[in-house]
C-alpha positions, 0 to 999 in steps of 0.5 A: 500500500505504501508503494502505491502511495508514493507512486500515485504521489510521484505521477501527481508532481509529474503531471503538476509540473507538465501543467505548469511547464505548458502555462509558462509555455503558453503564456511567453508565447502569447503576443504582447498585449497592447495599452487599454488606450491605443494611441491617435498617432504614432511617434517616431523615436527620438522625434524633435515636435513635441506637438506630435506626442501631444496628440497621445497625451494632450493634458501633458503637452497642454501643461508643457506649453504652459511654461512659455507664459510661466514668466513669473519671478520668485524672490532669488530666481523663477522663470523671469528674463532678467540679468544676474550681472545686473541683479548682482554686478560683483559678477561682472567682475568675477567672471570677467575675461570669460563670456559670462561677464557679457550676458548672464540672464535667468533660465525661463522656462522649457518652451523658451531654452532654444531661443534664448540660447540662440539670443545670448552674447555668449556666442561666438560665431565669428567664422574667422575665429577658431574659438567659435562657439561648438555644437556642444552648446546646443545639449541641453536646449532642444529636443533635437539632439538626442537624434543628432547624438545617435547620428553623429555622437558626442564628439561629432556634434563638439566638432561641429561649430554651433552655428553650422549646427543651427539650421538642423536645431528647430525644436526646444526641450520637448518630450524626446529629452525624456521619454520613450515613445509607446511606452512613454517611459522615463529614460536617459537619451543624453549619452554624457549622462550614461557614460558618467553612470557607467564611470560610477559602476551604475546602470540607469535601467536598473533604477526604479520609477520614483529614481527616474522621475529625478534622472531625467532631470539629470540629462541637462541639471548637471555640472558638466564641461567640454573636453578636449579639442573635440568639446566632448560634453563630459560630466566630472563624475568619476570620482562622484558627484559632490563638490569635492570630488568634482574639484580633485577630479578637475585638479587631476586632469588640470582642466581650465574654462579660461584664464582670469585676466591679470591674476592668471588664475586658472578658472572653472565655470559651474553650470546648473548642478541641481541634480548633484546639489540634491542627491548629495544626501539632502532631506527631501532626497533620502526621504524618496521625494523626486524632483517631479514631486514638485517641479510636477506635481500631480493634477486632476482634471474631471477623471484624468490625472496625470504629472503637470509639464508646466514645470516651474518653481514650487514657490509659485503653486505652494498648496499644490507642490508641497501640500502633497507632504505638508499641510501646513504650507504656510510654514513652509513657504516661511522657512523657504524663505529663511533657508534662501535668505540665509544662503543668499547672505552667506554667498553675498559675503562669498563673493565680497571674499573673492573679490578682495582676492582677486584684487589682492593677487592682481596687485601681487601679479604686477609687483615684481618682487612679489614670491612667485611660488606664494602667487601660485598658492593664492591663484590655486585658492581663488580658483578653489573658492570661486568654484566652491561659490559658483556650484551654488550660485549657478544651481537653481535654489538658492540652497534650498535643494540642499541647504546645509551642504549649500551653507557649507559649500558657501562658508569654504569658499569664503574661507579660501577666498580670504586664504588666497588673499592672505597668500597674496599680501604674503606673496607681495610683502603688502599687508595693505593688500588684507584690507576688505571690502575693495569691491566697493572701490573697484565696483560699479559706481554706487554699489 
């Protein structure tokens, strides 16, 4: 009887597993099921007119367009068209010899990235000039360019010169930037953004969702420069992704953005780290909170629900941005403001630092006697400190992304900044040249 127990039990996983076998079988070989909702028109991969995904997605494309009318200014930065350098002309002098010192204006919103780019006096177009402004330059202002970037790849458009590349660019930051069409899922198309991944051992294919709905951002707010003769857009992530590791990765390979005039410092320009500022261990990040959670909040319109495209700061919708989390948006409004207004001081005082150095080391550069190996060490801290400022003052925050890492990014750069203009009244044997506030002599009039 035993016997024929085990048996019966042995013909019994048999048949089980035969059954499951041709349901795993049958299953993988049924065509792929399609969405509930099929789409009005098919979008090609990597299409430029984000009117054509519009069709599919006409709530998202409406918000979208949206941000050509955002134009509306928070108290330290928004969506408005105006001038950092005459909000805060300091920056003329601490950019000076470089483009930025010519025209520095407020990002608008998505719908306006071509035109302004085309627009800035930091063109050069000068045909004659084989420092001509490179194609690189277009990366984070079109929906363009992920098919350029699979048609002629990185270096092909850094080789091309902006304005040979212009008549094949029609199209602002749009859908393709960051979707997949069909599927609509959120992917990286930018190709410096997945060789800085892969540098760090990561694959963005493996992140989830909620991560995603940051990376994307990450394909254009990041810190990044142009390598080589080529222009390859790079990002400085190899040694990661915090100031400090982009400054020892900038240090190792010796890489300039140009040369200050008179001090010879070698300089860098920061560009808009927003993604490096904010998952460098900030609150809201290591609570899962992704950038879409504010810059897109959800919205309701009769049945559909769907992440707004107008995207803008949380300031200027509160209740619907960070109402999602906090129901006391008041508050919070109240300590945003605290948080920009302290950062906003501390990178003032920053700047008044560098601009004494700067002043310092020039009158140390012109005096013949000064100690040559003492100047290098005093160019060496004016390039260290005005990085350190300028990771923060480019990034769109105003220090709220992060505002403890913000503050002592800012309270660094300071410290080196008066360290360069010790080193230089030390290279110069001037003790006159310790004296602050000279921003107020070499300054704009009145300032």
């Amino acid at each position: 009887m035993q016997r024929y127990t085990t048996l019966i039990l042995a013909g019994l996983v048999i048949v089980l597993a035969a059954l499951l076998a041709g349901t795993l079988i049958f299953v993988n070989n049924q065509p792929v099921q399609q969405r509930a909702i099929q789409p009005l028109a098919e979008v090609a991969a990597m299409e430029p007119d984000s009117s054509k995904w519009g069709v599919n997605f006409p709530n998202q494309y409406a918000s979208f367009l949206k941000t050509r009318d955002n134009n509306i200014a928070t108290t330290y930065g928004g969506s408005s068209d105006f001038s950092h350098l005459e909000k805060d002309p300091r920056q003329k002098i601490l950019f000076a010899g470089m483009p930025f010192s010519k025209d520095y204006n407020e990002d608008r919103g998505h719908e306006w990235a071509l035109t302004d780019v085309n627009k800035t006096k930091r063109l050069n177009l000068d045909k004659e000039n084989p420092k001509r402004t490179p194609g690189t330059c277009y990366s984070c202002k079109s929906a363009n360019m992920p098919g350029l970037w699979a048609e002629m790849g990185l270096e092909g458009v850094g080789k091309t010169f902006f304005g040979d590349l212009t008549p094949r660019v029609d199209s602002s930051i749009g859908c393709a930037n960051c979707h997949e069409p069909g599927t609509m899922r959120l992917i990286v198309t930018n190709p410096a953004l997945e060789e800085a991944l892969q540098a760090q051992g990561k694959d963005w294919k493996t992140f989830t969702r909620q991560e995603m709905r940051s990376l994307v951002c990450a394909n254009c707010h990041v810190e990044y420069y142009f390598a080589g003769e080529s222009k390859y857009l790079t990002f400085p992530w190899e040694k990661g992704t915090k100031v400090e590791e982009m400054w020892e990765y900038y240090t190792e390979i010796g890489f300039k953005d140009w040369e200050y005039p008179d001090t010879k410092t070698p300089m860098l320009k920061a560009q808009h780290p927003e993604y490096e500022m904010y998952t460098a261990g900030s609150t809201h990040y290591n609570a899962g909170v992704a950038c879409a959670d504010c810059h897109m909040p959800y919205v309701r319109e009769g049945a559909a629900k769907y992440s707004s495209h107008n995207i803008h700061s949380p300031m200027l919708n509160p209740q619907r941005a960070c109402g999602q989390c906090h129901t006391d948006t008041e508050a919070v409004v109240r300590r945003v403001n605290l948080i920009q207004e302290q950062t906003y001081k501390t990178k003032i005082a920053a700047e008044d630092a560098i601009v004494d150095a700067i002043n310092a080391i020039k009158a140390a550069a012109a005096n013949p006697n000064s100690d040559a190996a003492l100047l290098e060490e005093a160019r060496l801290l004016h390039r260290q400190a005005q990085f350190y400022w300028d990771y923060v003052s480019a990034e769109n925050s105003m220090g709220f992304h992060n505002p403890e890492y913000a503050l002592k990014i800012l309270a660094e750069a300071t410290n080196l900044a008066r360290q360069a203009q010790m080193k230089a009244a030390q290279a110069a044997n001037d003790p006159s040249l310790l004296q602050t506030g000279t921003y107020y002599q070499s300054g704009p009039s009145g300032q």
